[in-house]
Rosetta silent file (secondary structure, phi, psi, omega in degrees, C-alpha in Angstrom):
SEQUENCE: XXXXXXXXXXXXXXXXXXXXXXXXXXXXXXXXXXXXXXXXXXXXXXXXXXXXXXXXXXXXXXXXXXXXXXXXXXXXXXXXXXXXXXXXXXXXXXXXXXXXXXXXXXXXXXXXXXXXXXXXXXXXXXXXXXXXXXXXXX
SCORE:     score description
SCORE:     0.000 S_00000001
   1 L     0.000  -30.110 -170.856  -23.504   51.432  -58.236 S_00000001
   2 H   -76.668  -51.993 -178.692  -25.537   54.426  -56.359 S_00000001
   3 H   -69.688  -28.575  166.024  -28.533   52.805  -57.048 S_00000001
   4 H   -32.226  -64.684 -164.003  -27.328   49.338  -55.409 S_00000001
   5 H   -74.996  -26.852  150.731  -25.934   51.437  -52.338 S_00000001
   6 H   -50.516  -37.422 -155.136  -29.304   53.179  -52.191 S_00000001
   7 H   -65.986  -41.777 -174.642  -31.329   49.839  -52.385 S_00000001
   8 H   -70.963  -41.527  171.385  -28.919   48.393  -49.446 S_00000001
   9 H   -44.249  -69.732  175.313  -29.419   51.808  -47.411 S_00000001
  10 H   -46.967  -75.191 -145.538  -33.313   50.951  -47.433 S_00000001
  11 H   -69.700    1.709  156.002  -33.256   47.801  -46.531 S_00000001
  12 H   -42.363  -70.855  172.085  -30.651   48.757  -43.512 S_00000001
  13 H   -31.662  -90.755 -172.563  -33.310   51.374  -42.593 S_00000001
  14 H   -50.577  -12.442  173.893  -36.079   49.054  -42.458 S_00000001
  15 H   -68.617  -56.928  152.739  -34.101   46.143  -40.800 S_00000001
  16 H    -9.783  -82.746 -162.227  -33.130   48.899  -38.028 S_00000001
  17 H   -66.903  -52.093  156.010  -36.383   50.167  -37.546 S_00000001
  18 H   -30.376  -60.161 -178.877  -37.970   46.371  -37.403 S_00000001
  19 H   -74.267  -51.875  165.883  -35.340   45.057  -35.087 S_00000001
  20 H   -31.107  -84.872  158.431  -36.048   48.805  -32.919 S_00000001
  21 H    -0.200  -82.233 -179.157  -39.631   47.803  -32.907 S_00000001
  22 H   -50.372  -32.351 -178.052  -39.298   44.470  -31.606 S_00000001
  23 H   -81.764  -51.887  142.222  -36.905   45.623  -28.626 S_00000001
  24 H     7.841 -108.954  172.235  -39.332   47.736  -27.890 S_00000001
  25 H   -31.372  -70.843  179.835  -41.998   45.136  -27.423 S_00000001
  26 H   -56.803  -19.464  110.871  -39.789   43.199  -25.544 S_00000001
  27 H    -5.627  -97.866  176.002  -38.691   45.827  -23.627 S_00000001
  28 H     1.765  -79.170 -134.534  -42.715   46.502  -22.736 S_00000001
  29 H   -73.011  -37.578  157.818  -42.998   42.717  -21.851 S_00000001
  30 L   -46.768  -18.124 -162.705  -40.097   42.735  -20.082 S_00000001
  31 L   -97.043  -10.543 -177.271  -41.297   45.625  -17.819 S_00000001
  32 L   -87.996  145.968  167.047  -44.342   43.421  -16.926 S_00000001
  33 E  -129.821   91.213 -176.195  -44.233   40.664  -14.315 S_00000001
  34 E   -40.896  159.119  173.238  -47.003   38.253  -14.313 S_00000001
  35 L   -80.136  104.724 -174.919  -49.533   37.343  -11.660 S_00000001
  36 L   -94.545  169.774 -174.485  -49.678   33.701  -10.317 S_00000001
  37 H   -62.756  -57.900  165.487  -53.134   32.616   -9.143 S_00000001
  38 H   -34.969  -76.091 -177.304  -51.676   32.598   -5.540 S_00000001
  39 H   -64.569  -18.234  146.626  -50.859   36.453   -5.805 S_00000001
  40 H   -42.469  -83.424 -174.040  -53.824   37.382   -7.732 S_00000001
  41 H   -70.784    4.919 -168.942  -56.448   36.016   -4.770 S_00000001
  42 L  -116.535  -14.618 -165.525  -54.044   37.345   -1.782 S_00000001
  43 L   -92.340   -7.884  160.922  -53.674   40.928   -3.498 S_00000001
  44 L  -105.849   -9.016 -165.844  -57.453   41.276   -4.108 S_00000001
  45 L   -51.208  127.177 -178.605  -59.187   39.445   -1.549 S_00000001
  46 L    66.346  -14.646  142.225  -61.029   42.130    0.934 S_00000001
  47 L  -104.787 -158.748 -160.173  -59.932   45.231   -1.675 S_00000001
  48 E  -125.520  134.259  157.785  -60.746   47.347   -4.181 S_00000001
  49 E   -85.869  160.280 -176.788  -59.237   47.240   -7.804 S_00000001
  50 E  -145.555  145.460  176.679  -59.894   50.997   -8.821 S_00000001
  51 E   -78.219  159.316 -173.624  -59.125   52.247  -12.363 S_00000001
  52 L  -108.436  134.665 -178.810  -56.153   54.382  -12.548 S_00000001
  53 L   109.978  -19.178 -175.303  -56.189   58.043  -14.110 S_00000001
  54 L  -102.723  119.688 -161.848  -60.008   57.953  -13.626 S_00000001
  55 L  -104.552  160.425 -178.390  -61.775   59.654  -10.363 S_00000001
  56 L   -64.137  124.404 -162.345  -64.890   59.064   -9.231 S_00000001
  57 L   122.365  -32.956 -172.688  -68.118   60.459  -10.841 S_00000001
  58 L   -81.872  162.573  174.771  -66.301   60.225  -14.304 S_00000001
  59 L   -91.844   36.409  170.302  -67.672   57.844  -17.123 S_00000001
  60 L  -123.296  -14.052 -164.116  -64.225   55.970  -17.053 S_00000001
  61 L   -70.186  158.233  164.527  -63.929   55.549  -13.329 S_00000001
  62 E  -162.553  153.120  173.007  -64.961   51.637  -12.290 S_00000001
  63 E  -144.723  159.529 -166.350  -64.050   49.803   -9.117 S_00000001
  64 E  -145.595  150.922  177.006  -64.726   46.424   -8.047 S_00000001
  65 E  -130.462  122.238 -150.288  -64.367   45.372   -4.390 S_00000001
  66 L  -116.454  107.322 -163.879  -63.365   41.570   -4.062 S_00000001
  67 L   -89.305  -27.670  167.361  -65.055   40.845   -0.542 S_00000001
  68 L  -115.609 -171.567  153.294  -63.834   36.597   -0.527 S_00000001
  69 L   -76.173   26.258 -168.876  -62.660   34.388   -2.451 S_00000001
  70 L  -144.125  -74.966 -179.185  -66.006   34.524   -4.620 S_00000001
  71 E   -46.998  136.244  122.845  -68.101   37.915   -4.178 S_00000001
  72 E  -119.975  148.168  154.143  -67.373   41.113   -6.120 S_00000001
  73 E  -110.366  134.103  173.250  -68.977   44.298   -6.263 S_00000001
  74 E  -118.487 -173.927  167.146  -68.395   46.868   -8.638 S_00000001
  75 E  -169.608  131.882 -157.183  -69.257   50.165   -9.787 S_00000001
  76 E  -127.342   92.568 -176.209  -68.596   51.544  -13.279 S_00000001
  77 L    76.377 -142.658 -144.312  -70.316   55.242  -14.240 S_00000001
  78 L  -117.166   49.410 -163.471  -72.956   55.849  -12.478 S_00000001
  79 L  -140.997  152.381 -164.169  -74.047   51.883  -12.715 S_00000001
  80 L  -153.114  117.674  170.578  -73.592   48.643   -9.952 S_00000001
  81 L  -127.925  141.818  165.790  -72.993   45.065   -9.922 S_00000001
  82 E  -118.743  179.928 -155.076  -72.268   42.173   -8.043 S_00000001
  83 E   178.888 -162.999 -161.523  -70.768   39.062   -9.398 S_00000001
  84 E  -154.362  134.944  171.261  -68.517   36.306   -8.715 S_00000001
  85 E  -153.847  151.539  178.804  -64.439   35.858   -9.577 S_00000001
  86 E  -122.527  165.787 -157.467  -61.522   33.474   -9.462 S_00000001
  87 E  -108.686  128.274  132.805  -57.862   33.205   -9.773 S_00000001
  88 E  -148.616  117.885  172.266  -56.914   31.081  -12.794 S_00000001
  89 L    81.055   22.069  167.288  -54.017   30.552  -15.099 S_00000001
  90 L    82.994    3.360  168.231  -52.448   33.723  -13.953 S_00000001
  91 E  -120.645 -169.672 -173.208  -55.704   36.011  -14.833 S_00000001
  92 E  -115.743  102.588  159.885  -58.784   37.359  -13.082 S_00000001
  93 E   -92.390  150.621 -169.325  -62.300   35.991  -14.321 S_00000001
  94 E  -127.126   98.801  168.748  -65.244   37.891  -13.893 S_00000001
  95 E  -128.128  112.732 -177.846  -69.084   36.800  -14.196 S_00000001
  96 E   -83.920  148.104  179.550  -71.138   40.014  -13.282 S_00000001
  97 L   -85.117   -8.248  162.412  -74.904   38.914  -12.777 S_00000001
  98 L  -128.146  -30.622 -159.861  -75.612   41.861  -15.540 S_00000001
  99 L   -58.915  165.873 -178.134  -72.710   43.904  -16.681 S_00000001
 100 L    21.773 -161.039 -164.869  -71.178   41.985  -19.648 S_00000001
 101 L  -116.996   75.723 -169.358  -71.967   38.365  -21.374 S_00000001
 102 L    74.418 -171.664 -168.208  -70.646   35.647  -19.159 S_00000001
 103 L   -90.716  126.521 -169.414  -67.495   35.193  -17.830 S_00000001
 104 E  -111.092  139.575  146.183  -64.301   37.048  -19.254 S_00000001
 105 E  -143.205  142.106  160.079  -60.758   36.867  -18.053 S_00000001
 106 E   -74.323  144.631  178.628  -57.789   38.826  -17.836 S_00000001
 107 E  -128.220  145.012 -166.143  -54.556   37.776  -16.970 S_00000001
 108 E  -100.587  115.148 -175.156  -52.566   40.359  -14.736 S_00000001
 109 E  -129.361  174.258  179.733  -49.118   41.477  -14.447 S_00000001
 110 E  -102.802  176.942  169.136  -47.630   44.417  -12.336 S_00000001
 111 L  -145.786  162.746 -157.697  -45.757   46.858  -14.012 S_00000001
 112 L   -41.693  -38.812  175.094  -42.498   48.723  -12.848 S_00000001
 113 L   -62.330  -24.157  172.849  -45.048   51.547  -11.305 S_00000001
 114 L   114.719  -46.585 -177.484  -46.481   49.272   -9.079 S_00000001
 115 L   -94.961  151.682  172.477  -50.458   49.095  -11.023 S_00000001
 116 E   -81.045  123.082  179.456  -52.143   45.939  -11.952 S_00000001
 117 E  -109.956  135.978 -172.820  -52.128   45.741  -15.837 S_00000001
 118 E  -130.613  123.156  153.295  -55.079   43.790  -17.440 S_00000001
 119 E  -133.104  138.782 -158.719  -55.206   42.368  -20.673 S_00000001
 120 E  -122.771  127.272 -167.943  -58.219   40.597  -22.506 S_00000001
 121 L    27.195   54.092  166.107  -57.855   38.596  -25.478 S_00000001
 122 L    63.390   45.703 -176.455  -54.695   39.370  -25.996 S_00000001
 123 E  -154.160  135.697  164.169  -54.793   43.096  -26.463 S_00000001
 124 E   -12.426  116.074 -177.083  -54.324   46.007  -23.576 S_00000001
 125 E  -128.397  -42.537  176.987  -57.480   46.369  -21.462 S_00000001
 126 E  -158.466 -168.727  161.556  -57.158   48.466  -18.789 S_00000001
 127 E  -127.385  133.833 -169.048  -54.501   49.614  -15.385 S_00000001
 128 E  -136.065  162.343  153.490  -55.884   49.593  -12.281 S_00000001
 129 E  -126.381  164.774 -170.130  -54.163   50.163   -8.690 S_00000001
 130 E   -74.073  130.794  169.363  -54.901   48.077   -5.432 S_00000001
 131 E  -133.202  151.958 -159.644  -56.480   50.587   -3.000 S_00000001
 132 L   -82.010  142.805  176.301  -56.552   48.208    0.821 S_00000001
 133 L    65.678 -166.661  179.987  -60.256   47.337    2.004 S_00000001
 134 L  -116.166   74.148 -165.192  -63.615   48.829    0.638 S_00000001
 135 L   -62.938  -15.415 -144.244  -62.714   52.556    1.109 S_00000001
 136 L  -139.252   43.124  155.368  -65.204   53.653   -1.248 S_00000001
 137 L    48.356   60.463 -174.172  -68.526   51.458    0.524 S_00000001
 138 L   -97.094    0.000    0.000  -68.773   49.097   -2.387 S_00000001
């Protein structure tokens, strides 16, 4: 009998901790609020995404300055690009003429805080916040 009521105790545990888990994630996902293509092009158009937590000078900071509805410039380390990006399907594509291999997108949500959340093939890529205009001559 003890061992039975141990056996049930595990799997109790691990149901627990599973079902914990998921509300969690769902929680997370919950805390996110996607980007339509409309809010995407009006919140960068004429600013700067800037990464958040990194300052400038650092090898994490990068900024991108979206000058239309076409041009970006960025700056990443101590490195510079321009490119070209669009609004689609609720992310932000990006084709730098050298940084990276063609064109990648992210799709964007806000999160409770306010920063633009970025994910890339369907794993965590970066946080960024909106900073208004091209404060930082990009």
């Amino acid at each position: 009998m003890s061992q039975r009521f141990l056996h049930l105790a595990i799997v109790s545990i691990c149901f627990l901790a599973a079902t914990s888990r998921y509300a969690l994630s769902e929680e997370t996902k919950d805390m996110l609020t996607p980007l339509s293509d409309a809010e995407i092009r009006t919140l960068l158009k004429g600013n700067t995404l800037v990464s958040d937590g990194a300052k400038r000078g650092e090898e994490s900071f990068w900024a991108v300055y979206y000058l239309n509805l076409r041009q970006e410039r960025g700056e990443s380390g101590s490195s510079r690009d321009s490119g070209r990006w669009r609004a689609e399907g609720g992310a932000l594509c990006s084709h730098w003429n050298t940084w990276g291999n063609g064109e990648k997108c992210f799709p964007l949500f806000r999160d409770s805080r306010g920063r633009i959340v970025a994910y890339f093939e369907g794993k965590h890529s970066f946080n960024a916040l909106v900073v208004k205009g091209n404060s930082l001559g990009l």
